[in-house]
Residue, then its C-alpha position, 0 to 999 in steps of 0.5 A: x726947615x727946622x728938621x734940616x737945620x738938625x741934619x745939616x747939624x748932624x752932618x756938621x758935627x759928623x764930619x769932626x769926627x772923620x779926622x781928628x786932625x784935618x776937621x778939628x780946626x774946621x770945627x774949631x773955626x765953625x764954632x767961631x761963627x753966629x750961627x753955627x756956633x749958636x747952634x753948637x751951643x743950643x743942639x750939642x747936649x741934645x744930641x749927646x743925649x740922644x747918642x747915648x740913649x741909643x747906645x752910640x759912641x759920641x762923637x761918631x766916627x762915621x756917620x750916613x744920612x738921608x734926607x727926602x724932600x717934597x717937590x718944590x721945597 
């Protein structure tokens, strides 16, 4: 569960970098929000660090992810 949360969180922060101005204040709004705000504010940096660990440019412009399940989850 906790890894889905983090993909969902990958994808979310993913998506504000697809266009600037048509998701910054999607972005914005989510970040208004308990929870996804919460999770901005705790996982940000660590992704942050992540990407330039790897090399990658922060915020990505395009982002792909993959996620697998076990039957019944």
């Amino acid at each position: 569960m906790k890894n889905l949360f983090t993909l969902g969180l990958i994808l979310f922060l993913g998506m504000s970098a697809f266009g600037q101005d048509s998701y910054y204040s999607f972005v914005d709004f989510q970040k208004t929000l308990p929870r996804p705000g919460d999770a901005m504010r705790r996982k940000e940096d660590t992704l942050r660090r992540q990407f330039e660990q790897k090399k990658l440019d922060w915020p990505a412009r395009q982002m792909y992810i993959r996620s697998f399940k076990y039957d019944g989850e």
